[in-house]
N, C-alpha and C positions, 0 to 999 in steps of 0.2 A: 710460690710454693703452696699447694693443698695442703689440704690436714690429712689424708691418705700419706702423702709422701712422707711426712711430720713422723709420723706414729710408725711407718714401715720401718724394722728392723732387719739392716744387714750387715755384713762385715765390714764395708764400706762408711754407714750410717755410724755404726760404733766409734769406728777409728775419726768421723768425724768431730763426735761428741769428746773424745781425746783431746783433742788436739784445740778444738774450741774455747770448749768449759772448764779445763780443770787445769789451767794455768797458773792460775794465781793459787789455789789452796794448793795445787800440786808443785810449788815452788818450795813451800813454806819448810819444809829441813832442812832447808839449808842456814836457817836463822833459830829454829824454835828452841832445841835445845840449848845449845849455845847461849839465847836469852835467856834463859831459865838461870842457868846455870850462874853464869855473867862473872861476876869477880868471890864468889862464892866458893868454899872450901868442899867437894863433890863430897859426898856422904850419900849413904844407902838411902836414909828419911826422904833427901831434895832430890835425889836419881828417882826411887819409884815413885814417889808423891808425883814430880815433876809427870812422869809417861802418863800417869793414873790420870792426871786430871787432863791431860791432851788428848788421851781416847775417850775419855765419859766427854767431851766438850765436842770432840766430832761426833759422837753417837748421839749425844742431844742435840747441840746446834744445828749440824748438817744435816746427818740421816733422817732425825725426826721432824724438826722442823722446816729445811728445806726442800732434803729428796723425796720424804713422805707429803707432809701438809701443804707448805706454799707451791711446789710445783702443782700440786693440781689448782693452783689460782691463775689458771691461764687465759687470758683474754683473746680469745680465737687462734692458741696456738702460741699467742707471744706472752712474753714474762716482762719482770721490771714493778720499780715504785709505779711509775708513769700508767701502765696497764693495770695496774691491780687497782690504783686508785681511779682509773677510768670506768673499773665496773661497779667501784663500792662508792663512788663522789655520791652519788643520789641518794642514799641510805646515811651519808652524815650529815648532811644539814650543812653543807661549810663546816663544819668543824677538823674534815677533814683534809684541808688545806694546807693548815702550819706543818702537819706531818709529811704529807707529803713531798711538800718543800725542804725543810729538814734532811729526810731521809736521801732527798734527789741532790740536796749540796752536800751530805757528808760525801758522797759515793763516791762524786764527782771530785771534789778535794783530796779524795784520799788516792786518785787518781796520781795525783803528783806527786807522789810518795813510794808508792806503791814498785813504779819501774825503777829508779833510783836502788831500794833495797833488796830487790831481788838479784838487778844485773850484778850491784859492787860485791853481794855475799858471794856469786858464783865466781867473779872474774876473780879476788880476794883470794881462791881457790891458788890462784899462781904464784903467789906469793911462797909458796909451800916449793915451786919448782924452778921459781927465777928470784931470788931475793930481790927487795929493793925496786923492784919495778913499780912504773906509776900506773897504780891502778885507775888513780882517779882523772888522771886523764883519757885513762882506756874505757872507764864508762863513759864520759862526757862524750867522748866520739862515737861508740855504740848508739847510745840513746840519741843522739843526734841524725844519726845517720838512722832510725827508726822513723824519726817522724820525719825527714825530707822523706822516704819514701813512701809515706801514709798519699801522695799526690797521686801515685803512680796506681793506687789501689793495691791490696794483697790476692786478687784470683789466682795471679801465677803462680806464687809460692802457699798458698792455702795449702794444699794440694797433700804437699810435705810438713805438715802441721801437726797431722793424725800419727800417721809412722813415726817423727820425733816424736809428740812427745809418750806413745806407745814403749819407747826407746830408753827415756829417760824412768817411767814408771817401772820398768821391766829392772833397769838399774836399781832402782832403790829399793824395790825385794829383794832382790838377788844378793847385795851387798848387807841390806839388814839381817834375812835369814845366815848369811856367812856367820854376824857375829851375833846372833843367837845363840846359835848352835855350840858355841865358847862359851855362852852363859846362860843355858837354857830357863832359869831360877828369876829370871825377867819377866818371864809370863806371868808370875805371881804378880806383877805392876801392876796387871790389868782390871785385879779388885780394886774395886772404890773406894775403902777403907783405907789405903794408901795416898789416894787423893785428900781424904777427910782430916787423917793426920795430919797431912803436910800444911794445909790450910789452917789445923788448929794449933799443931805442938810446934812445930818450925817457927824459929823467930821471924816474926814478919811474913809471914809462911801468906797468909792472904793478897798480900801486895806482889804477891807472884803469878796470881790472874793474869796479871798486866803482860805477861809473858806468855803465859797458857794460850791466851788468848788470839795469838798470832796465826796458831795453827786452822785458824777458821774465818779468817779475813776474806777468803776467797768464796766463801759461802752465796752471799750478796749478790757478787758479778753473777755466778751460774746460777742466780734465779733469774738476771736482766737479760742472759746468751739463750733463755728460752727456746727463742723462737726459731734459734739456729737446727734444732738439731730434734727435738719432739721429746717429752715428757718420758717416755718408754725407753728409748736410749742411753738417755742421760743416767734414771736408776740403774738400768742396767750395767753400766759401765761403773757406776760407783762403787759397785762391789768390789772389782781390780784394783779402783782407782785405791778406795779405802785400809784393804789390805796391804798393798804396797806402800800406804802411809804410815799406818800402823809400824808394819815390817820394820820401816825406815826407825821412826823412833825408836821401837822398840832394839832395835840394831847398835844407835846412838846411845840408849842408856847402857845396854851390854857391856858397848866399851868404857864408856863412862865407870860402871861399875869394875873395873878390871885397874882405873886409878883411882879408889877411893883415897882420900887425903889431902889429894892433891888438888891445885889449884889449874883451868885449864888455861893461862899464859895466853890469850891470843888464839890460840889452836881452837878451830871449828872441829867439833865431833864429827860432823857429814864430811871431811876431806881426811880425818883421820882415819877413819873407819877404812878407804881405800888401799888397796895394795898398791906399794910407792911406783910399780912401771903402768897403772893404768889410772897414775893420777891427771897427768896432761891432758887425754880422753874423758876422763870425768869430768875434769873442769871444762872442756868443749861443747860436752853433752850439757853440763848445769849451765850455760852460757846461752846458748840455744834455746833452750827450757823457757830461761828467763826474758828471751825476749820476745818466744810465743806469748808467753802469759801477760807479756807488756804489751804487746800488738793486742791480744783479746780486749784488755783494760782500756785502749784507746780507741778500739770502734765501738765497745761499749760506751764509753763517750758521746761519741758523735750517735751514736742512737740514743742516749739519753739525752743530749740537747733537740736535736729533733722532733722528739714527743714532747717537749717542754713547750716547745713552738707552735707545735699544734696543738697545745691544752692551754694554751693562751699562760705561759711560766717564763717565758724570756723570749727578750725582743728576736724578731728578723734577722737572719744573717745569713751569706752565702752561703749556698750548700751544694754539692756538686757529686757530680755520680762518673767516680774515677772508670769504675768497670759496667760492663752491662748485666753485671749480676743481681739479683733483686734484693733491696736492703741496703746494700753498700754503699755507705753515705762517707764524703770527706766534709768536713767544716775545717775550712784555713784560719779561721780566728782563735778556733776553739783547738786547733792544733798546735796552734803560738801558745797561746796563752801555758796548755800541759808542758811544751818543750823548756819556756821559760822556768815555769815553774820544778819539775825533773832538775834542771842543770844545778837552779838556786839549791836546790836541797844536797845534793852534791857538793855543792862548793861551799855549801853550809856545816851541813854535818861530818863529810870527808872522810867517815867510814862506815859500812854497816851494823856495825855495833853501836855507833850514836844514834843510825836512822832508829834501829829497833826501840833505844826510852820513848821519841815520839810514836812510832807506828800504834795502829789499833784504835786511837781517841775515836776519830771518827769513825770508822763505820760501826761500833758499841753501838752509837745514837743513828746510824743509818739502818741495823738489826731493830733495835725499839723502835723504830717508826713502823719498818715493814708488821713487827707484831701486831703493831694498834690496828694497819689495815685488813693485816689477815683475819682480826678477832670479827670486824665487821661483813668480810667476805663468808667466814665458817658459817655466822649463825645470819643475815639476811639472804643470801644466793646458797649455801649450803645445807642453810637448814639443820645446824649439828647443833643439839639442844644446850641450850645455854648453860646448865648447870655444868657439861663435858667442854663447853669452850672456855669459859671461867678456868677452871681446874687445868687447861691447856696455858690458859694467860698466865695465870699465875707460875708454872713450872717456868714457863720460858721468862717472865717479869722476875723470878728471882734470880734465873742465872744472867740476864743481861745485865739488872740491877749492880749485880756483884761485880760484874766484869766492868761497868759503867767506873763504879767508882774505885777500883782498880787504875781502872787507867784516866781518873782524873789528876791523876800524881804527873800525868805525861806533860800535861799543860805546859809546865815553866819551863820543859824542853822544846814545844813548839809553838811557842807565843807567837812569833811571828808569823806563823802559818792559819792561826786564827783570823788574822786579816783578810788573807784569802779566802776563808770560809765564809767569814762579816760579807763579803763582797760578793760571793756568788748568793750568796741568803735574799739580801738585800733587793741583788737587780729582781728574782725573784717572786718575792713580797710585793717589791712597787709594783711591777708590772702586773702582775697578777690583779691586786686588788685598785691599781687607778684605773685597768680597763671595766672593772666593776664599775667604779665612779662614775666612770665617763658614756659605759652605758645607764647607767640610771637616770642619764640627761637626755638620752633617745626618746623621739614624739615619735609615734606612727599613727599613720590614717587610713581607712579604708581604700585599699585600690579601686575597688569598682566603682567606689563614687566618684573615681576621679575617671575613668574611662570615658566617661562621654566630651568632655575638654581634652583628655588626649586626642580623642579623635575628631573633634572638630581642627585642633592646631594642627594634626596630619594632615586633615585638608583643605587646609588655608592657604593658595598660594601667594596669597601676598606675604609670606612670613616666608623668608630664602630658607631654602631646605640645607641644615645642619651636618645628619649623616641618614643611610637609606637604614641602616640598623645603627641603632642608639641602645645601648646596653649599660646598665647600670648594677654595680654589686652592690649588694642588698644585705644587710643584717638581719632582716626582718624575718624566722623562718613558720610564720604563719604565711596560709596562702593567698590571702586576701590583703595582708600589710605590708605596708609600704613607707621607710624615714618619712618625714614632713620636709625635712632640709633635700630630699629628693627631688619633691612635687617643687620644690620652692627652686632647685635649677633647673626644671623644666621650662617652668613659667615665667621665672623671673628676668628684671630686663631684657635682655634680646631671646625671648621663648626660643627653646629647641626642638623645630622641627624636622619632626622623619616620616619615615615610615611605619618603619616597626619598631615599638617601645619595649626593648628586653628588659626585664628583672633578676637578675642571676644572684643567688641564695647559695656560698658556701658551705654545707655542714660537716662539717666535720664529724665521724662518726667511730664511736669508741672501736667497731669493727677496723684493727688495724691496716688493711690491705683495699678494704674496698672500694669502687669506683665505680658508681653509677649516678643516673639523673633519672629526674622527673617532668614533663611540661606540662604546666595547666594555662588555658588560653579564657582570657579573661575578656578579651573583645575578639571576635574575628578579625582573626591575620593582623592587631594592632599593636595590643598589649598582650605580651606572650610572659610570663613567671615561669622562671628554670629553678628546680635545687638541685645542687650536684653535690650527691655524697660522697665523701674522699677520707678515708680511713687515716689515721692519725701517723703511721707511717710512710704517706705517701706523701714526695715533695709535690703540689700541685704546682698544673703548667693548660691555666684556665682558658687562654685564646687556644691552642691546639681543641682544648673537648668542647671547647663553644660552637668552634668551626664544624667540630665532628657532627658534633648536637646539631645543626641549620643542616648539614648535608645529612645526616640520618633522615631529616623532615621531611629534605627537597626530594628525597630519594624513594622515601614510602608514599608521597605527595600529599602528606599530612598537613593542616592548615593554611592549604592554597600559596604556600609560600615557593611552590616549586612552578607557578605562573606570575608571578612577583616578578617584579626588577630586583635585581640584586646592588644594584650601584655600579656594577660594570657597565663599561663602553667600550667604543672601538680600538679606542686609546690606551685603552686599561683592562685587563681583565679582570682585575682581582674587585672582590664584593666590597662594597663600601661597610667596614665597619668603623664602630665611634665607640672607644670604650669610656666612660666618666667615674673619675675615683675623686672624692671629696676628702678634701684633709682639712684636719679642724687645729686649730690653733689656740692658745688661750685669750681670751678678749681681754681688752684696757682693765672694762668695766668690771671685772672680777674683784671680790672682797674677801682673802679665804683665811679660816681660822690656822693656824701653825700647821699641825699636820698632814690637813689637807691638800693644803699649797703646799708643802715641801715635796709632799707625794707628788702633784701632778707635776708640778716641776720638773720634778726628778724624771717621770714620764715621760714626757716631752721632750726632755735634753734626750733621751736614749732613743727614743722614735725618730730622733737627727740621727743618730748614730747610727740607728739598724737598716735594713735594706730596704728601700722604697716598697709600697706595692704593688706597681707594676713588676719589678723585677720576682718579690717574693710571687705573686700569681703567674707568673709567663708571662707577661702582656708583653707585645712590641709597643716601643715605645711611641713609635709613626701612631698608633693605634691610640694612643690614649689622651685624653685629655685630663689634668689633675688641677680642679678646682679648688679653692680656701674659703673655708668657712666658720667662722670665728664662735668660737662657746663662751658662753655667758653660763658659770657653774653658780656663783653666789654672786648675784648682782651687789653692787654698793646700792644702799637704801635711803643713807643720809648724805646728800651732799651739800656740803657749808658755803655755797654757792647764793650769796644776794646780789641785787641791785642797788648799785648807787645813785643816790638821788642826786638831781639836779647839779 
């Protein structure tokens, strides 16, 4: 997808940005009030205080700081922690690491949450039309039957994504302005001062953030859905999207206001609000709703593990491309893992009114993280003068601040769910910083001084010929370096000789989409250096573009290689290639202080776990050879090691 197609707006383009992005905040009435509210005696103070600070908290949070500011932090088009920190990583110095990781496990954690509380509010809905019915096992079947068919891909039903949730938006104007119109003296909620009170004069009146707060959970995802649908869409549509939210609450407190006194017993304001013959349909339409906004949540997922992969954040793992549409990634680990998790919280919490005390924790500290990157993105790539970015941090650092510790009260309801989070954190951190480690143990040498022994071993024929192309991936992405542990399986015990000595250099490059190479030829026709840049979005699939790469050459007859032997014979036609990937293991001889060793350890046990890499680059396996190479990180220096005399 171009950036032309991105940024074109049509009817089409709209209804896609519906149906994509605004899932998950456009669930949230069906739980917000109702938290608010909770086992609370309804009063005029906690009705418009309540609406007051749910419209200044989407007009802050979202409008200003997502639809306005962070959407324009696009990295060619795409959104997300992963992108935003891929353009502002060089401007922190490492510092901006922990945040990144932070903000990329709350999102993900709160993954597992997230469909759980939206489907049981909706299905909950029927409770009102079939008494007694088990709801919780009617979500445990929905969600279930969600992610078996995350295998199948969603293109087919994409489609009807935009129209639903078009459908459901259209509903909750419609039904809210209904009961406006009964209470028009609502719209007064919308001063702030109603907000201000309820926070100061209400008992506990602050500790109701933790509630307010729900209505903008969705904010996060629709800056990660980016890249779905183009910057210009998305505001655009927000405008619908936002007034039909508003409507909605503001609808909810109406009625709310109509029982002052009273206590709401269990009754959701969003199913009361309905006329009793088109409550079966409402709950159809909120059912639907909730599982688009759960499907959004779960290839957002699988795109944010993705990038994490390519940004060197967590190990290898299968990754598969259900449809041929571009993006659409399944990860089956990472699909377990959410299903597991969705069911637990179900069978844990057992109603949507329990989910709601834990909901919000996490993504509080997934919103503070994106701030910290954005404040780096406004004023080093923006350029917006530091005194007007300060005064931005700070507006949006007090209202996270507030909501943070608001919803640190949630804790001791999801203790358990901290584990989770410990554990996606975790893999994370290690990974990230033992491959620091373990590249700081990288020697490189000068390639061209090793060109002239390449090419005398190329034409040694006493040394039995190895492969005709000998290709080796390369870390190194100078054009002249080369590992030392390279040169040393070239030459070591039984030397490898070929013909042609490849160099292939994956870079990975913040440009999400791209896919192109480079050759610089370092000897004629012996030692040839490839870089292949591969945009952080793209699963690479390296023998397909290596191949391409040697037939591009043979084709334009660049580097004499298209008068070469290729390693066919009469027998065989196919080109002799040799791919060699060196894996490195921890030595005996290692001495490492506590942390260090725990980390690499840690490292290692998951590089068993994750997916080879031959499979994670393409390679056939016929194709490869995977060499062991043992690392020596902190040699032992003392050893107590004598001789006995005679």
């Amino acid at each position: 997808m171009n950036q032309t197609t991105k940024h074109k707006i049509t009817a089409v383009t709209l209804l896609v940005a519906l149906g994509i992005i605004y899932g998950d905040i456009g669930t949230s009435p069906l739980y917000v009030m109702k938290a608010i509210i909770g086992t609370k005696q309804i009063t005029e103070l906690l009705v418009y205080g309540g609406v007051s600070c749910v419209f200044w908290t989407l007009t802050f949070q979202t409008t200003l700081k997502y639809i306005i500011l962070t959407l324009s932090a696009d990295n060619h088009g795409e959104g997300g922690v992963f992108s935003l920190y891929a353009l502002v990583k060089r401007f922190g110095k490492g510092k901006l690491v922990i945040p990144t990781i932070l903000g990329a496990t709350t999102l993900l954690a709160d993954g597992i949450i997230t469909p759980p509380i939206s489907v049981a509010s909706a299905v909950e809905g029927l409770g009102d039309v079939i008494p007694n019915i088990p709801t919780i096992s009617i979500v445990v079947v929905i969600i279930s039957l969600l992610f078996i068919f995350q295998r199948f891909g969603t293109q087919k039903v994409g489609s009807i994504f935009g129209p639903a949730i078009f459908i459901w938006f259209t509903m909750l104007l419609v039904l809210g302005v209904s009961q406006i119109l009964h209470h028009p003296m609502i719209i007064k909620a919308l001063n702030p001062v109603y907000a201000y009170e309820l926070l100061t004069q209400y008992p506990k009146g602050f500790w109701l953030l933790g509630a307010v707060f729900l209505c903008t959970t969705g904010a996060e995802a629709l800056y990660s859905d980016l890249g779905h649908c183009g910057k210009e869409n998305i505001q655009l549509t927000w405008i619908f999207v936002k007034i039909s939210l508003v409507a909605s609450y503001l609808g909810q407190s109406a009625w709310l206001m109509v029982h002052q006194g009273e206590l709401l017993l269990g009754r959701n304001p969003f199913y009361a609000i309905m006329p009793h013959w088109f409550l079966l349909p409402g709950v159809f339409i909120a059912t639907f709703a909730t599982i688009i906004a759960s499907q959004a949540l779960i290839s957002g997922s699988f795109t944010l593990i993705n990038e994490a992969i390519s940004l060197n954040f967590w190990p290898r793992v299968t990754l598969k491309n259900p449809t041929n549409l571009k993006g659409q990634i399944y990860i089956p680990s990472i699909n377990n893992i959410l299903w597991f998790g969705c069911v637990l919280m179900i069978l844990y919490f057992k109603n949507s009114t329990n989910m709601e005390a834990a909901y919000g924790f996490s993504i509080t500290i997934a919103m503070m993280m994106t701030t910290v990157l954005l404040g780096y993105y406004l004023v080093y790539i923006k350029k917006v003068r530091l005194s007007l970015v300060t005064l931005i941090l700070v507006i949006f650092a007090i209202i996270e601040i507030s909501f943070f510790i608001a919803n640190v009260s949630k804790i001791k309801q999801r203790w358990m769910f901290l584990f989770f989070e410990l554990f996606i954190f975790m893999v994370m951190y290690v990974w990230y910083y033992s491959r620091k480690i373990n590249n700081t143990f990288l020697r490189f040498t000068n390639l061209k001084e090793q060109t002239p022994i390449l090419n005398e071993l190329s034409e040694d024929d006493s040394i039995p010929k190895y492969a005709t192309h000998l290709i080796y991936l390369s870390k190194a992405d100078k054009t002249y370096e080369i590992e030392e542990k390279i040169i040393k399986s070239i030459f070591a015990k039984k030397p490898k000789r070929a013909d042609v000595y490849w160099f292939l250099h994956i870079n990975r490059t913040n440009d999400p989409f791209a896919l192109n190479y480079e050759v610089i030829e370092l000897l004629d026709d012996k030692v040839i250096k490839v870089v292949l840049n591969v945009g952080f979005r793209i699963q690479p699939k390296v023998e397909l573009y290596f191949k391409k790469i040697v037939q591009e050459l043979v084709d334009r007859k660049e580097l004499n290689l298209h008068i070469r032997p290729d390693g066919s014979t009469k027998y065989n036609n196919e080109p002799d290639f040799k791919f060699v990937i060196i894996e490195k293991f921890i030595s005996v001889e290692n001495e490492f202080a506590f942390k260090e060793g725990w980390m690499l350890t840690t490292y290692f046990w998951l590089k068993k776990l994750s997916l080879s890499d031959e499979k994670a680059f393409g390679l056939d396996k016929s194709d490869v050879k995977i060499e062991e190479y043992p690392m020596v990180y902190s040699p032992t220096l003392n050893v107590p090691l004598h001789r006995k005399n005679g």
